[in-house]
Structures are given as C-alpha cells and as structure tokens.
MARSEMAR-71148 format. One record per residue: z, x, y of N, C-alpha, C in turn; residue number from 0; residue in one letter. Coordinates in steps of 0.1 Angstrom, whole numbers, plus 2048, in hexadecimal, padded with zeros to 3 digits. Example, Ala and Ser with C-alpha at 12.3 -4.5 7.8 and 13.67 -1.06 7.14 Angstrom:
<rs>
((84E,884,7C7),(84E,87B,7D3),(84E,884,7DF),0,"a");
((847,880,7EA),(847,889,7F5),(84F,881,800),1,"s");
</rs>
This chain:
<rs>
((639,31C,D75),(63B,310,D6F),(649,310,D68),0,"x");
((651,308,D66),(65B,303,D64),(660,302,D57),1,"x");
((667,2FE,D50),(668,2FD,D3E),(667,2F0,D41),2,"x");
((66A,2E5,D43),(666,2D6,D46),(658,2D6,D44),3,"x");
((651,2DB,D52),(643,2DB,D50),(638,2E1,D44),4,"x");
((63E,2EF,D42),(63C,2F0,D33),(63C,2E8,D28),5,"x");
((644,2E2,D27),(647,2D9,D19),(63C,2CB,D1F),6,"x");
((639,2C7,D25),(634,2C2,D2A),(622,2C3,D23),7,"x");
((61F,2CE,D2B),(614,2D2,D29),(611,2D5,D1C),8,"x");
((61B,2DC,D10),(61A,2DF,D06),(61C,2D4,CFD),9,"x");
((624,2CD,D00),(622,2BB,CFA),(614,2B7,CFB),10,"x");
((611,2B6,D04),(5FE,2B0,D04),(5F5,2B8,D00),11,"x");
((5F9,2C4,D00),(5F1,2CF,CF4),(5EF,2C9,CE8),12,"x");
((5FE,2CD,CE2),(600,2C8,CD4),(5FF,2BC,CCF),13,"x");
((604,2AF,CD8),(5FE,2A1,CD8),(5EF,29E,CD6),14,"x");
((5E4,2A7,CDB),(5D6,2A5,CDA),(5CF,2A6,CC8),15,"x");
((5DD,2B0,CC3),(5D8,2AE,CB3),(5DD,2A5,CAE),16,"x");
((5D8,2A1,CA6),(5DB,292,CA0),(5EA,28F,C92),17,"x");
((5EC,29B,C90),(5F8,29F,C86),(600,2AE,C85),18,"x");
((60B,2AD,C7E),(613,2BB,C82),(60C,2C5,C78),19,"x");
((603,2C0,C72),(5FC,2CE,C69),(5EF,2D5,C72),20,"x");
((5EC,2CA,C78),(5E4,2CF,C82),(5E5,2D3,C90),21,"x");
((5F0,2D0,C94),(5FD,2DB,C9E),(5FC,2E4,C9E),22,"x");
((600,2EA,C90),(604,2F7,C86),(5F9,300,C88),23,"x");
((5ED,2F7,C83),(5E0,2FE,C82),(5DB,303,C90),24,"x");
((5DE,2FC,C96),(5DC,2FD,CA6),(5E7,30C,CAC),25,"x");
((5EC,30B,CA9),(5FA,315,CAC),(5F4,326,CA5),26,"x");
((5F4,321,C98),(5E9,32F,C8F),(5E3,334,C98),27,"x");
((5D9,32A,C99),(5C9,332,CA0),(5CB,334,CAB),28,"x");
((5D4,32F,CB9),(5DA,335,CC4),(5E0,345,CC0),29,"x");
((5EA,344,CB6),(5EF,351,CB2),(5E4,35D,CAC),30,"x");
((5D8,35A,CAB),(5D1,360,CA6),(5C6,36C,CB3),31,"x");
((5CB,360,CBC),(5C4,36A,CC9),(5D2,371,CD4),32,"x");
((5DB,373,CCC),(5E9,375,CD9),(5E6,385,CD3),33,"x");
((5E6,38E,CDD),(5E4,39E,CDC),(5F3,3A5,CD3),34,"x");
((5F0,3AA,CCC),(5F5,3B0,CC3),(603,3B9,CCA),35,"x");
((60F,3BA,CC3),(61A,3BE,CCC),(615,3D1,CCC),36,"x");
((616,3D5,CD6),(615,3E1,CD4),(61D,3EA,CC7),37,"x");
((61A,3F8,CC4),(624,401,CBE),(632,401,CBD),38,"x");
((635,402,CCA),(641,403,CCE),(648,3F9,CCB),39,"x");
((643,3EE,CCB),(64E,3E1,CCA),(647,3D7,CB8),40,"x");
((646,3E3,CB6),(645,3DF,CA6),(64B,3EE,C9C),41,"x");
((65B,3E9,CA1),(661,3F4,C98),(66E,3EF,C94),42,"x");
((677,3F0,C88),(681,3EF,C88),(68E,3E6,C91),43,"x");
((68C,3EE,C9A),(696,3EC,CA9),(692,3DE,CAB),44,"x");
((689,3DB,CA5),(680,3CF,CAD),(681,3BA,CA2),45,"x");
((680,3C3,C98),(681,3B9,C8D),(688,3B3,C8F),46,"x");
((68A,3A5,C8D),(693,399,C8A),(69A,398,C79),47,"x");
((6A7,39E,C78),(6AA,39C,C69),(6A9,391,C67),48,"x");
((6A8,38C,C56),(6AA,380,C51),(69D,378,C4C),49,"x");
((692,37A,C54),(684,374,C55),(681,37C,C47),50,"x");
((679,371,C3D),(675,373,C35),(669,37F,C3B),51,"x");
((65D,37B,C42),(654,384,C48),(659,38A,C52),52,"x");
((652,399,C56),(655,3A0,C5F),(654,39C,C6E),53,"x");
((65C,398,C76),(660,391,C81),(662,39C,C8C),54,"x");
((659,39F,C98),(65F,3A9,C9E),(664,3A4,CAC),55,"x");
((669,3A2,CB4),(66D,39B,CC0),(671,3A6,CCC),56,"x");
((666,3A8,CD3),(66E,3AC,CE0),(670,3A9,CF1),57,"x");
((67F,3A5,CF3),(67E,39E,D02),(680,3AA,D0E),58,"x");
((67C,3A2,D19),(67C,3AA,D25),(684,3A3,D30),59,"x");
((68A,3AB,D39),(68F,3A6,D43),(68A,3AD,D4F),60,"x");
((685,3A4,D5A),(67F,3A7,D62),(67D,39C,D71),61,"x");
((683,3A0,D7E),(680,39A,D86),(68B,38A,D86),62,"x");
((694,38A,D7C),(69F,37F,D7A),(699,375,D72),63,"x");
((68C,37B,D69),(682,374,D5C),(684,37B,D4D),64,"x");
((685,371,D47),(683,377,D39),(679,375,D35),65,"x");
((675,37F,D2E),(666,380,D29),(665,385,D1B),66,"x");
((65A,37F,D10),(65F,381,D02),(650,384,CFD),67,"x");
((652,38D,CF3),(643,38C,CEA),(649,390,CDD),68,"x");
((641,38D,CD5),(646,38D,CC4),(639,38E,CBB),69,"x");
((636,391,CAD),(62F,392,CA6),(632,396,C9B),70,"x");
((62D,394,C91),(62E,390,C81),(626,38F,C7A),71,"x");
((628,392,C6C),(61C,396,C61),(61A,389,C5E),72,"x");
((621,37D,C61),(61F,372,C5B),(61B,36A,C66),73,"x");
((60B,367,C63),(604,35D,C6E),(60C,353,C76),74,"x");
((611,349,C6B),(616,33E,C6C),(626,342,C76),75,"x");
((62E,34C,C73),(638,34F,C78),(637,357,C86),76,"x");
((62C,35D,C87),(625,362,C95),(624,355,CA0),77,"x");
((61E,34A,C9A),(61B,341,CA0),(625,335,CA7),78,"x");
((62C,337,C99),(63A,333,CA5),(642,338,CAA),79,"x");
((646,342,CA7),(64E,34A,CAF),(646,34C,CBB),80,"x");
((63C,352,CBB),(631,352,CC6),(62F,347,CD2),81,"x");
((632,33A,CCD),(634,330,CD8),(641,32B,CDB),82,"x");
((64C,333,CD8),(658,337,CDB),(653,341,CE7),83,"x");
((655,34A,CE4),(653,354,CEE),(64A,351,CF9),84,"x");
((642,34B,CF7),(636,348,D05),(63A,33F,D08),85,"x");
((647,333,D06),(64D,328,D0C),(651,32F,D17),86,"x");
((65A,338,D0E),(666,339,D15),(668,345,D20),87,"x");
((65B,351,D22),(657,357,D28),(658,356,D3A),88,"x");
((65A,35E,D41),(65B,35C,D4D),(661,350,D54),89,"x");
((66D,34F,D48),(678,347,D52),(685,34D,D51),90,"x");
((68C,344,D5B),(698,34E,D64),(6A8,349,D54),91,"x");
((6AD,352,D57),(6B6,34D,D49),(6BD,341,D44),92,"x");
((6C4,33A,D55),(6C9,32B,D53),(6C0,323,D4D),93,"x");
((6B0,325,D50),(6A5,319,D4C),(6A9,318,D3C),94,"x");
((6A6,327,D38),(6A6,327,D2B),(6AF,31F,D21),95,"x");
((6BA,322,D2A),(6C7,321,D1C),(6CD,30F,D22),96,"x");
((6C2,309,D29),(6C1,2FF,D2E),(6BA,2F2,D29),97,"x");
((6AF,2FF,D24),(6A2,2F2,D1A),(6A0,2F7,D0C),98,"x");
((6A3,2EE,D03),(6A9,2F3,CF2),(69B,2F2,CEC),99,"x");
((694,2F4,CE3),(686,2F3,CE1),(687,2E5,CD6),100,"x");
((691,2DB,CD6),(691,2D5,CCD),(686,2CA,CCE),101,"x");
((67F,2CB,CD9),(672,2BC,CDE),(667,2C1,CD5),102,"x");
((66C,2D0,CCC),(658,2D1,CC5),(65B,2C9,CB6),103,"x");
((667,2C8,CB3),(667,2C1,CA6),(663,2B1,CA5),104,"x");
((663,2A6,CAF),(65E,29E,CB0),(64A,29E,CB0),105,"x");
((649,2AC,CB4),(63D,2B0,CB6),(636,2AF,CA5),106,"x");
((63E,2B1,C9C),(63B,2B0,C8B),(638,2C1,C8B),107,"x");
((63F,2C9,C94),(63B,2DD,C90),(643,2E1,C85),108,"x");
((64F,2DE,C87),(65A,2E2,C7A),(655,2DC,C6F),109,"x");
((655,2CE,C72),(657,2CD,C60),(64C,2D1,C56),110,"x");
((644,2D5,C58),(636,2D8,C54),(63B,2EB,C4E),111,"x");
((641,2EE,C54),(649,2FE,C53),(656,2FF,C45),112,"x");
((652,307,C3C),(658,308,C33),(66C,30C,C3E),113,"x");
((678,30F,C2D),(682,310,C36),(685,31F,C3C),114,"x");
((67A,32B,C34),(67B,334,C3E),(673,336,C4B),115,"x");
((666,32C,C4E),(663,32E,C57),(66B,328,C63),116,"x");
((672,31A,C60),(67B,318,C67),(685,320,C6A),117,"x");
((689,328,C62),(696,32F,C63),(68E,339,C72),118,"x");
((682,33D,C6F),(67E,347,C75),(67B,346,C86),119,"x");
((679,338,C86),(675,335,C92),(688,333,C9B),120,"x");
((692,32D,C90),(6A1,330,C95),(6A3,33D,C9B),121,"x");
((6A0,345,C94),(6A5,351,C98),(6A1,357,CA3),122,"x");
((695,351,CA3),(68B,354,CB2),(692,34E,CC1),123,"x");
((697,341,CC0),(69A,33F,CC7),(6AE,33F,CC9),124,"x");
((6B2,342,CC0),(6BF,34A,CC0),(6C3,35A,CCB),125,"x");
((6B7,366,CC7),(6AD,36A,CCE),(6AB,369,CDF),126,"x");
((6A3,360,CDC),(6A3,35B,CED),(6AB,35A,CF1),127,"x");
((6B2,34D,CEA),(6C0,348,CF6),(6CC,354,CF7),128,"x");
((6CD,35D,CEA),(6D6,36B,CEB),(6D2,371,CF8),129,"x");
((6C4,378,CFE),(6C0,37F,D06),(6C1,376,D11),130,"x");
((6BF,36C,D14),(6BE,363,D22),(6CE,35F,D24),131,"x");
((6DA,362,D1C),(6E7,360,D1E),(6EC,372,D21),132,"x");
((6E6,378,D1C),(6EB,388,D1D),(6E7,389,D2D),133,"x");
((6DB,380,D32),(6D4,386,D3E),(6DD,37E,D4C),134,"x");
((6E1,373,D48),(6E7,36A,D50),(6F2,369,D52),135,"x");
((6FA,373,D4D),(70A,37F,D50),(707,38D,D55),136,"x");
((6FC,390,D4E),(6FD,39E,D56),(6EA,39F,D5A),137,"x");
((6E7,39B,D60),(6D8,39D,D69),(6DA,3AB,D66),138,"x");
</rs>
C-alpha cells in the first residue's frame, strides 16, 4: 500500500471519532497493544535527544524500504510517534520524503498535544525524513 493510500485509510480511521481528543484516545489505546521495542533497541544509541520523555527510535533498511519502530515511557508520545513509524514503514525513500505528515493536523492530533509532545512527534519525523534521505543517496 502506498503512502496516498495510507493517509487515506488512516483518515477514515481517525475521521470515525468524533473529535481530536478522541483521535488521541484512539491513538493511546492502539499504542497500548504495539509489542514492546526489544532490549537492544532501547538503549542510549537509540534515544531521540531533546524529548522531554524517553523517546527511543530505531530505523531499518531493507530491500530499498525503510522500516521504523520506536517506544517510550510516555503513552501519549509512544502513540504518536508510533503512528509515525507505522505510516511510514515499508516504503521506498522517494515516497517518504515525498509525503509530509502535515494532513494529521487537520485531523485535530496536534493541537490536543502539549508543545513538548509536539516537539516530539517533530523530531520523529525529522528522524524519518534524515534516514529515508541518507538511504536515497546511498542504498
């Protein structure tokens, strides 16, 4: 599936709740069942500086796909960062640095997010688009 078609489908996800606090809530309790990052990729090397909460981020390259998983002491920051990463997962790098995630703010996700959670979900996708531009010069 495509990042078009993603946004797509993730629009009429999030469209089915009735407001952006219940988006959010929606976003939580998804984050609530996403499998826990292993050992390894909750260390140091792995952290996102800056994030008020512990932010761990790690991407993969694979097959001419970027692939991302992340996790955090902070529910709420899990959860979006989290649908960062599962956006943007298993696509090829042009897609990425092609489709800007700015269509979830009309969604009412941000403003509901204090300014470090926002800051947090920035950095997430700063993040991405760093790794999907590193991968799309040198495969």
């Amino acid at each position: 599936m495509n990042l078009a078609e993603k946004q797509r489908q993730l629009t009429a996800e999030l469209a089915a709740h009735k407001n952006g606090q219940d988006r959010l809530a929606h976003l939580v309790h998804q984050a609530r069942t996403r499998p826990a990052l292993a050992p390894e990729g909750r260390t140091d090397a792995h952290l996102i500086p800056g994030c008020l909460a512990r932010l761990w981020f790690v991407p993969a390259f694979r097959e001419g796909q970027c692939f991302f998983a992340c996790d955090s002491d902070s529910l709420v920051v899990q959860a979006i960062a989290g649908l960062l990463c599962e956006f943007y997962s298993g696509q090829a790098p042009a897609e990425i640095l092609a489709h800007d995630p700015a269509f979830l703010a009309p969604l009412g996700i941000t403003q509901h997010l204090t300014p470090n959670r926002r800051n947090a979900l920035a950095k997430v996708w700063d993040h991405i688009r760093q790794f999907a531009a590193d991968h799309l010069v040198n495969p």
